[in-house]
N, C-alpha and C positions, 0 to 999 in steps of 0.2 A: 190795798184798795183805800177810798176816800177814809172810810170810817176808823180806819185802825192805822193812819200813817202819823197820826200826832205821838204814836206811844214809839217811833222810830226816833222821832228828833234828838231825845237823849241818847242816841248810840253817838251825834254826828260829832266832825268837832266843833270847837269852840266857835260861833256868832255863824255857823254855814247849816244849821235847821231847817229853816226855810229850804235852799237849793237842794241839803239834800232827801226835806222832804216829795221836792220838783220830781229829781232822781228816783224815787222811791217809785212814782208814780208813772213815772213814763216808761213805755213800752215801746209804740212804733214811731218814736221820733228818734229824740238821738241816741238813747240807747243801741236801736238797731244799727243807726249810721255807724256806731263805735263797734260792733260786732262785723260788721259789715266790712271795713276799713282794716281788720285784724282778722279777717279770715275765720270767724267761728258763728258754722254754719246756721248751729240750731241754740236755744236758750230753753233748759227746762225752767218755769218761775215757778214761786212758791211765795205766801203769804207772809209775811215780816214775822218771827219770834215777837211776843209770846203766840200770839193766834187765841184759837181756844184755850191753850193748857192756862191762859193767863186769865181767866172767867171761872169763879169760885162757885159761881151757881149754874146748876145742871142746866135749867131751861134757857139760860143768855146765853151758856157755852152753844149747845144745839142749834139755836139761831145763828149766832155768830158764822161757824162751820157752814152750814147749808147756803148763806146768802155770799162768801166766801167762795164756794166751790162753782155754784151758780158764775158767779164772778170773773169765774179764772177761766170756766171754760167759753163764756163770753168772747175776753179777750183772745185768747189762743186762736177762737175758731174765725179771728178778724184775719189769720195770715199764720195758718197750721205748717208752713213749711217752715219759718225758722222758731214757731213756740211751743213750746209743751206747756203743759203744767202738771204739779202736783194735789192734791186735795190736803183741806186740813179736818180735823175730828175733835171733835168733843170725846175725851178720854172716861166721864165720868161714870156710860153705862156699857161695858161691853155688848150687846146684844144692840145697841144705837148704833154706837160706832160701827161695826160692821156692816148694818143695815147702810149707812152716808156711805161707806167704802164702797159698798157691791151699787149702790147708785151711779157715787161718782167715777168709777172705774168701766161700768158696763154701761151705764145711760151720757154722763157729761163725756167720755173719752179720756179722762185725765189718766197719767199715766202711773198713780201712783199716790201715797199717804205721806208725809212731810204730819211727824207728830213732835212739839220742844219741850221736849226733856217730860217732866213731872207734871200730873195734872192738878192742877190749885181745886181744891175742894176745902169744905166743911164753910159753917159761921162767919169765922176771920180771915179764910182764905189760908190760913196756915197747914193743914192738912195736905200731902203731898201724895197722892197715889203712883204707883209704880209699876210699870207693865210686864213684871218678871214674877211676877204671882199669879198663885194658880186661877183667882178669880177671870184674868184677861184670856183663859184660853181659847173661849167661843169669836173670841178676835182675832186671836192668831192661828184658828180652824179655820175662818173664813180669809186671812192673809191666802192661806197655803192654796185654800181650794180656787182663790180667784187666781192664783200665779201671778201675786203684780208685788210690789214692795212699797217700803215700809224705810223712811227716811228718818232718824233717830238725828234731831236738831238742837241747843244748847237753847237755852233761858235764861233770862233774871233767878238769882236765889228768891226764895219766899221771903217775908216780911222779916222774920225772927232770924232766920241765917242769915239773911244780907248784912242785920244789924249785926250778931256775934261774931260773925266770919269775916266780912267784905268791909263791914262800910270801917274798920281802924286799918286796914291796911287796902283802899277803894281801888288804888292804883295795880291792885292783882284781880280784880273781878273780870268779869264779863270774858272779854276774848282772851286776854291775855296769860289766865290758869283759873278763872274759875269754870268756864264754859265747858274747858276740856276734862276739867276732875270732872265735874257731874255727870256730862255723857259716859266716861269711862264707868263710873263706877253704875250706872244703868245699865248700859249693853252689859260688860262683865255680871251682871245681875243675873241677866236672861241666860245668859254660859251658863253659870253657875247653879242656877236655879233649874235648870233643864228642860228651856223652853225651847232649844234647840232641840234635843232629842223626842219632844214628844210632838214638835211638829216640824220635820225635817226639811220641808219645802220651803220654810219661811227664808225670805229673801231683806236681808237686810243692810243699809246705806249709813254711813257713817261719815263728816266731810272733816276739813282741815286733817288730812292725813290720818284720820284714824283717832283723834281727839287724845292724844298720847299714850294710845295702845300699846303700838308697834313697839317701841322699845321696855314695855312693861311685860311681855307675855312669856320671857324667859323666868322671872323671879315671880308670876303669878302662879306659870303654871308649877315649877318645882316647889310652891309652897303647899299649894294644893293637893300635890301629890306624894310629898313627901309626911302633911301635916292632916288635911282631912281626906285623904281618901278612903279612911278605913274607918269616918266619923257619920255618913251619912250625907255625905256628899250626893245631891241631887243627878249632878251632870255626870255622863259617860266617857266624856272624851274628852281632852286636854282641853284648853282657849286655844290654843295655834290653831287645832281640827277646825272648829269654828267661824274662825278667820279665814281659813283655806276652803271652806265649804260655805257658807250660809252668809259672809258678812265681807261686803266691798267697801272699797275707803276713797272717798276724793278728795283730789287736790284743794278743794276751795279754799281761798284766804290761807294756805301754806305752800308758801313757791320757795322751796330749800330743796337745791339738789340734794346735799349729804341725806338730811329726813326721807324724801324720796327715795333714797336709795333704801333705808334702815327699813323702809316701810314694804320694801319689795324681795328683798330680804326675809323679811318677817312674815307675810303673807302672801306673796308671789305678785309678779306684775299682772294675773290675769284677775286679781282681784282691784286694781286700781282705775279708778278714771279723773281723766282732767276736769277741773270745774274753775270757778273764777268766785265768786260770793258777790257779784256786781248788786247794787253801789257801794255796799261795803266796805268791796276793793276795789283795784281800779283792773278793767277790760285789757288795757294796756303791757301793764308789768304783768300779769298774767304772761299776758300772751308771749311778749319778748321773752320769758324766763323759757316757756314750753318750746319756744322755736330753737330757743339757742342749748337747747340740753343736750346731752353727748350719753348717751344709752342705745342700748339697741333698736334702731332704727324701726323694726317690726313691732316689738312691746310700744316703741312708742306711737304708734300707729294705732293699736290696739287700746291702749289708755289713752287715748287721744280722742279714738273715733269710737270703735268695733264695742267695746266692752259696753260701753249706754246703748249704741242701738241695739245691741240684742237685748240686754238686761231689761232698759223699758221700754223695748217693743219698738223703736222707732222708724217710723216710715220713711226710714236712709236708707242709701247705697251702704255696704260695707265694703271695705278697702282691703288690699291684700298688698304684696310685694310691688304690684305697679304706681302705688303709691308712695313706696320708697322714692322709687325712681325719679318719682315725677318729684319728691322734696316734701308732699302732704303728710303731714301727719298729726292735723292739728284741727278739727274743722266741727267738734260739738261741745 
């Protein structure tokens, strides 16, 4: 939205800020025409990273979130057939946040929470809260009991790691392996920590493949269990169980057949769905990469279409085998 598209222009590249702050902004112009054009039916939106997690103080984070969500369902509800949205949260007080969730899930329509990464708390903003302790459970009480989910999105580092981590070697930050360490090592948090087991309904989204999961959960889970199982180990059941039960992965912004496949593999194709990360990336190479894939024609159907409309509820058709036939497999 207007107010928080100036903290996007540093993702863009070099002197193109401006257009792709344009992009950021537009919805039913051409964005749609380029969905349109490429065959993909619907667009879930969501708020630009940081959101709230990027607001160190409790009461700007709450505003932020509330006139944010107000926002989004605004715009959706201008042309609900090809938009969804997400909601965002202020992460600082659990018993808040659930209150904005059960709002905007049962009053705005949104189909769901889009929270990035770490909530920026304390004085300096340095404080990093983390939602795999036991503090956040009356949040993921109320995930479970609304049946909606819970999108686990990347960030900026905070001020003091950007500086000792990022900024001597800048060229590894953001998408390219910072974004995916920190999600990994949160969701792997919530495993481990046993936020799965003690609320089992909780439904959770992960995008770019899995944020380098998939090919980690051979050497997490044998370490885990060869090294603290018998230490006090929180969780019940391996990371795979996890991922096969409570935790889906999208395509966004990673269009690599081999990964794709490593990642289907790893946690089944009924845990995958296509996404695009539009303006991020471009609508386009998405799309050609999804059309031109060689996989089982069904799964991809199913990770194409089926898996989002059931998962957030979507007021789609679901597709079956006459959807082979007809060539669709591609169309959310």
């Amino acid at each position: 939205m207007p107010e928080t598209v100036e903290q996007c222009k540093k993702l863009a590249l070099p002197g193109q800020g401006d257009a792709f702050a344009e992009q950021m902004l537009d919805i039913h112009g051409e964005r749609l025409e380029i969905m349109t054009q490429h065959n993909v039916e619907l667009f879930v939106l969501s708020l630009a990273s940081p959101g709230p997690q990027g607001q160190h103080d409790k009461e700007k984070a709450e505003s932020l979130a509330r006139r944010a969500n107000d926002y989004m369902a605004k715009e959706v509800a201008k042309n609900p057939k090809r938009f969804a949205g997400f909601c965002v949260l202020s992460m600082h007080d659990t018993l808040q946040a659930a209150k904005e969730l059960r709002r905007s899930v049962t009053e705005l329509g949104l189909k769901g929470a889009i929270i990035n990464d770490f909530q920026s708390a304390g004085a300096d903003g340095e404080t990093m809260l983390m939602y795999d302790q036991p503090e956040y459970d009356p949040f993921w009480a109320a995930v479970q009991e609304l049946d909606t989910v819970v999108y686990i999105h990347p960030r900026l580092a905070s001020p003091h790691l950007q500086k000792e981590l990022w900024d001597p070697r800048w060229w590894l930050s953001i998408s390219s392996l910072q974004f995916g360490q920190d999600v990994q090592r949160h969701v792997l948090g919530m495993c481990a920590n046993g936020v799965f087991d003690r609320f089992p309904g909780v439904k959770l989204v992960i995008g770019h493949l899995g944020e380098m999961n998939p090919g980690h959960l051979w050497r997490v889970d044998h370490w885990m269990i060869r090294h603290y199982r018998h230490k006090g180990l929180p969780m019940k059941n391996p990371f795979r169980y996890y991922f096969q039960k409570n935790i889906w992965l999208t395509t966004s912004g990673h269009f690599s057949t081999p990964d794709l496949l490593n990642a289907i593999t790893a946690a089944g194709a009924d845990r995958i769905m296509f996404s695009i990360d539009h303006p991020f990336e471009d609508i386009e190479e998405a799309a050609m990469w999804w059309d031109s894939l060689q996989v089982n024609p069904m799964d991809k159907v199913n990770m194409g279409r089926n898996h989002a409309i059931k998962l957030l509820k979507l007021d789609l058709p679901l597709m079956g085998p006459e959807a082979v036939m007809d060539g669709l497999t591609r169309q959310v």
